[in-house]
N, C-alpha and C positions, 0 to 999 in steps of 0.2 A: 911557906913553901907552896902551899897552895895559890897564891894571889901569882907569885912566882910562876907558878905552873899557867895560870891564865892567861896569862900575860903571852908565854907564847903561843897557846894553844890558838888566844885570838889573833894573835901577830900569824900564823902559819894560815888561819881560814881567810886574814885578810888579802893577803898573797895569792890564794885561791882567786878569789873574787878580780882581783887586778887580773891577772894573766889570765883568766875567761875572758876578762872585757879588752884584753889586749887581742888577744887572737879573734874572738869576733870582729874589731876594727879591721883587721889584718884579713880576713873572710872577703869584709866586704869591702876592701881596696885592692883585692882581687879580682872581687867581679866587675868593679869598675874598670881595672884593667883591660881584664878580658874585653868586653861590653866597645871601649874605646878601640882596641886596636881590631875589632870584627867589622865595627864601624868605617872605620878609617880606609882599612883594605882595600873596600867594594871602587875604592876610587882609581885604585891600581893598577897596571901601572903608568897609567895617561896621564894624571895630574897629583904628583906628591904633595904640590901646593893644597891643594882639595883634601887629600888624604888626613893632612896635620888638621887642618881646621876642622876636619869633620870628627877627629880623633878626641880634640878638645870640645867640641860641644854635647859630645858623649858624656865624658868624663863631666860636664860641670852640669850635663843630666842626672849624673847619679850622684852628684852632690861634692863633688871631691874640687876646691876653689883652685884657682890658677897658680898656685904658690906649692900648689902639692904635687905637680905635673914637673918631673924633673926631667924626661927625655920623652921626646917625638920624634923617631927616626924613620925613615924610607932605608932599608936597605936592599942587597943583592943576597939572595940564596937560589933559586935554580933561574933565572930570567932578572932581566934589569928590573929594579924597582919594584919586586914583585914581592916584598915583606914590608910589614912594619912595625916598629917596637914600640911598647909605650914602657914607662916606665913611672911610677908612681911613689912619694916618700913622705911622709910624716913625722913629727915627735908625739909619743905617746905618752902623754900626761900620767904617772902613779898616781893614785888616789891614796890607799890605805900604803903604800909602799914608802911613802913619804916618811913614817915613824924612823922605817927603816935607812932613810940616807938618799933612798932614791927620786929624781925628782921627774926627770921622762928620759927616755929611749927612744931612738928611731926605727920608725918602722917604715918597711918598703914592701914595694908590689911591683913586678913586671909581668908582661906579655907580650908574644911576639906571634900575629897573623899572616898566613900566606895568600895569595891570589895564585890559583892553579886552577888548570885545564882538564876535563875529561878528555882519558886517551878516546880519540877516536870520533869526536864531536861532529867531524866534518861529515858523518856518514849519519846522519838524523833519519831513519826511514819511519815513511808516513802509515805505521800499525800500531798498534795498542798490545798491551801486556796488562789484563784487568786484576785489580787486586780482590784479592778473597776467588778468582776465578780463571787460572792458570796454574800449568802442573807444575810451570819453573817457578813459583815460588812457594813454600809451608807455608805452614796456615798461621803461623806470623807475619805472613808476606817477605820472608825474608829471601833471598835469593838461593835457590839451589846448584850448586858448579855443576856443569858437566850435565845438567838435565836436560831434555829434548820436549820441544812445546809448540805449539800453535801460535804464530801470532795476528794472523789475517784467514780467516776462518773458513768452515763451509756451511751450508745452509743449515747441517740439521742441530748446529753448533752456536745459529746466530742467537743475538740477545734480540727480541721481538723485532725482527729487520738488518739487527745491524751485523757484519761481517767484521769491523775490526778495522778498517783503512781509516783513515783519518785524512783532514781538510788542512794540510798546515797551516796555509798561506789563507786560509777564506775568503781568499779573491775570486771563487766560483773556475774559477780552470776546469774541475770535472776530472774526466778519467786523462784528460794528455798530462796536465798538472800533475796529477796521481804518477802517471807512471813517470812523465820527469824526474820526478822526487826520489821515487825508486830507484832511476839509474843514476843521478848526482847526490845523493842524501844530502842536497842542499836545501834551507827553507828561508826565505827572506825576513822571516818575522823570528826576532829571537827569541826564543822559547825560555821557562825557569820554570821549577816546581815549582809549588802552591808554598806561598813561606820564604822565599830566598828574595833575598833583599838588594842584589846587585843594581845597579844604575842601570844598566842595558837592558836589562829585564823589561823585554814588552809584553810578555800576558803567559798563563799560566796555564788558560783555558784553550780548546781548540774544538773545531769542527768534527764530526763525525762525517765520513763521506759515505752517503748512501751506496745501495747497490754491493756486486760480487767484484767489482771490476778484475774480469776475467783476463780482458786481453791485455791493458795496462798492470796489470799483474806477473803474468810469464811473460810478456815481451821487452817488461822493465828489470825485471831479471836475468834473463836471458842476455841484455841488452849491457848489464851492472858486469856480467859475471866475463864479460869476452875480452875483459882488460888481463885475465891469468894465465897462465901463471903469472905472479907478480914476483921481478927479480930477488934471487936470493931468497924468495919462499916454495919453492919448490925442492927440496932436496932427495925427495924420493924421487924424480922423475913422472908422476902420476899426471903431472898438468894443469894440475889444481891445487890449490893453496889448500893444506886438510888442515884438520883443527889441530892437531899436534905440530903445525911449522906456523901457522898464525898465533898462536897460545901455548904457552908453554910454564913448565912447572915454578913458582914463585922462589925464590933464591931465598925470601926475606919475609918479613913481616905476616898479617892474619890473610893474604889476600890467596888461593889456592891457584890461580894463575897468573903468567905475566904475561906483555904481550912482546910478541916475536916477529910479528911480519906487520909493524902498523901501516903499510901501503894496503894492503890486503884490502880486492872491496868484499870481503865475505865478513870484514870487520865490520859493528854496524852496532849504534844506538836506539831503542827501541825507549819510548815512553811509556812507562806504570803508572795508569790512570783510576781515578773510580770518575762511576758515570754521573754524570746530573739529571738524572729522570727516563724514566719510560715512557713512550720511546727515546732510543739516545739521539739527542741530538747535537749535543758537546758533552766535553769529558774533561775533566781538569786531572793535569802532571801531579805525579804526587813523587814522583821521582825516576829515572834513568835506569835502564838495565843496559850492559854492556853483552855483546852477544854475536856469534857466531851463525851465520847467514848458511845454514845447509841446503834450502832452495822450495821446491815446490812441487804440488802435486795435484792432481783432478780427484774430486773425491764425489758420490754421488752419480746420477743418473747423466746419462751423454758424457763422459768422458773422452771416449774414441773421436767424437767428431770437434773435439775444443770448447765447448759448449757449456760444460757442469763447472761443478764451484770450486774454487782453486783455495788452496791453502799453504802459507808459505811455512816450514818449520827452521826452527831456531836452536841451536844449544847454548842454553844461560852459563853466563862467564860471571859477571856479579853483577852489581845491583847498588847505586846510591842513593837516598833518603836526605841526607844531610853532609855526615861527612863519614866516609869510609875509605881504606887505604887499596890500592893494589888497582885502581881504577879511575885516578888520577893523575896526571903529571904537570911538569912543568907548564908555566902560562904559556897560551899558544895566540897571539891577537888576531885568529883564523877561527879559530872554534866560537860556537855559537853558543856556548855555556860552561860558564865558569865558577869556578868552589870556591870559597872562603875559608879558610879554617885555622884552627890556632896550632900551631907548632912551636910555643914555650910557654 
């Protein structure tokens, strides 16, 4: 009875040991999964040819041969071509299972990456939102909804000189460039956090623009803001796009607002930077705040005459790192910065 007894006791620990080393397999031809189709994405959706081969060189990076690759697809979920699945399968060898009858089992692994858009990309304004030193984000740096912040400063606010404007283009423009930037939040050079891996990604890092720039300041505002009301976001009558008809409350998912009027120029992306040295003279993306353009004000000595230092304020909407929901959409091949992320 006893040898009896052993006999399953060791046949049940053997089982143990198998289906640990199964599901570990099974772990990690997931993250090969994953790994391949985050890879593959960044190709999205201009060249699927690109996308597959780049899906597979992934996957035979993290070890997984060509015979285990059962599906590489391009599909459609919100824009053409703008997913891809991968799909991964194996037979898993029993080891001790074998007493028992068994000899292997398949094992599979999918995933399936999107290529999506920041709402609102097209509106890039040239200020900074410093981490660990701004009141819109805790001191996780995480984003605070609905919080009111500085994000182009005044003198007694500045980091040793610097006010907060940024150089997008560091093609020396100066303050016309500056305020261009302001009234089109367009910038020729495509921007990416520090870390994102997309193909278009030209640089991460940016200039810091000396100076208050006063005038390029309120006249680039001033200048942003005479497009409003913006049809169909005015429903009070007020004249102006407020933040309750541009933004509005979240139907779904973690994101605390949605947006409501995306013509809107009070809509606007702001970069979350830390600095590279004292004094600053670039700053490197560390990621995207989404935010509400409330305007500007003279703060400091001479203000009557237009002269003192101007500050523009903002109310934080959210805030991207990597990947977060309510702040993205569909791919837009207008926007100058795009997400990756996995959605199966």
């Amino acid at each position: 009875m006893f040898a009896l007894g052993l006999a399953v006791v060791v046949g049940f620990a053997a089982m143990t040991i198998d289906v640990g080393l199964m599901y570990e397999e099974r772990r990690g031809m997931q993250n090969a999964a994953d790994a391949a189709a985050l890879a593959g994405v960044a190709e999205l959706p201009l060249d699927p040819i690109a996308a597959r081969k780049r899906a597979e060189e992934w996957a035979a990076n993290n070890g997984v041969p060509s015979s285990e690759i059962k599906t590489i697809e391009v599909r459609t979920t919100d824009a053409l071509n703008d997913t891809l699945y991968v799909e991964l399968g194996t037979d898993f060898g029993w080891v001790f299972g074998r007493v028992l009858g068994l000899d292997s089992s398949p094992l599979s692994a999918s995933a399936a990456a999107q290529i999506q858009s920041m709402v609102g990309t097209s509106n890039l304004m040239p200020w900074a939102i410093v981490m660990g030193d701004s009141a819109c984000l805790n001191a996780m740096d995480e984003p605070i909804p609905g919080e009111d912040c500085s994000v182009k400063i005044g003198a007694s606010d500045s980091v040793v000189g610097w006010y907060g404007a940024l150089d997008l283009d560091g093609s020396g423009g100066g303050s016309s460039e500056y305020e261009s930037n302001v009234v089109d939040g367009a910038a020729e050079t495509v921007y990416c956090a520090e870390g994102q891996q997309e193909p278009q990604c030209q640089s991460s890092v940016v200039d810091a623009l000396a100076g208050n720039k006063v005038g390029g300041t309120g006249q680039g505002i001033d200048t942003r803001l005479m497009t409003e009301p913006t049809e169909g976001c005015d429903d009070n009558g007020s004249g102006i796009d407020d933040f309750g008809e541009v933004f509005v409350p979240a139907v779904s998912g973690q994101a605390q607002f949605g947006v409501g009027c995306p013509l809107s120029p009070r809509l606007i992306i702001i970069p979350i930077v830390t600095l590279n040295g004292l004094p600053v003279q670039t700053v490197t993306i560390e990621g995207w705040a989404l935010a509400y353009l409330k305007g500007y004000m003279c703060v400091g000595v001479n203000c009557p005459t237009g002269s003192g230092h101007w500050e523009v304020q903002i109310t934080m909407v959210d805030a991207i790192y990597a990947q977060a929901p309510g702040m993205i959409g569909a791919f837009n091949p207008l926007s100058g910065i795009s997400v990756s992320r996995l959605i199966q």
